[in-house]
C-alpha positions in Angstrom: 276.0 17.9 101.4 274.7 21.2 102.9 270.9 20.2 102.2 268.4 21.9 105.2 268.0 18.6 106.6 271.7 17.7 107.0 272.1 21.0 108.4 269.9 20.6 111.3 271.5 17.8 112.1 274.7 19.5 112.6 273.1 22.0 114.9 271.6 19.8 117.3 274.9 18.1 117.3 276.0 21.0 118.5 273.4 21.8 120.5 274.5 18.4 122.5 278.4 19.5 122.2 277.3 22.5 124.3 274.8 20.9 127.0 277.5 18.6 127.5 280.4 21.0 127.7 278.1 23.0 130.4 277.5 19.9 132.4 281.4 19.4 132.6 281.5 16.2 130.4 282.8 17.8 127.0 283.9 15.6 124.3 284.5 18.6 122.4 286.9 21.8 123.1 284.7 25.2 123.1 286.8 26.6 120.2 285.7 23.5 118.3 282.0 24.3 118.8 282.3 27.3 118.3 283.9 26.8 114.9 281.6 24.4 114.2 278.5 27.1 114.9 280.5 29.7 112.7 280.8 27.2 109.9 276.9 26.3 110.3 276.0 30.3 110.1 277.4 30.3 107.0 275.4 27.6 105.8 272.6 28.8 107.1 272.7 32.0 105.2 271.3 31.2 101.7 268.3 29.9 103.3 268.0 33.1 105.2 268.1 35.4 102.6 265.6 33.3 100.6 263.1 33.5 103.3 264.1 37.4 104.2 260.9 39.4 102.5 261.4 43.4 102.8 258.7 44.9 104.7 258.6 47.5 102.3 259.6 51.8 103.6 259.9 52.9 106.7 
């Protein structure tokens, strides 16, 4: 399920993986979050593109 919603989820999981690494209490390794994050850019891309609107010559 890579719906927007189910997405956002994931990130502020991972935006709690990473306040709790930096307070010294990980329960995830940071090469875990960070393949988590890599996995949730791709994700995110379709959804960028969709929304990216040329603003036209330069």
């Amino acid at each position: 399920m890579n719906d927007p919603v189910h997405i956002i989820q994931k990130l502020w999981s991972a935006i709690y993986d990473l306040l709790l690494y930096a307070k010294g209490t990980p329960v995830k390794g940071l090469e875990e979050i960070e393949t988590e994050l890599d996995v949730l850019e791709y994700l995110c891309r379709p959804f960028a593109l969709d929304a990216y609107i040329p603003a036209g010559p330069m």
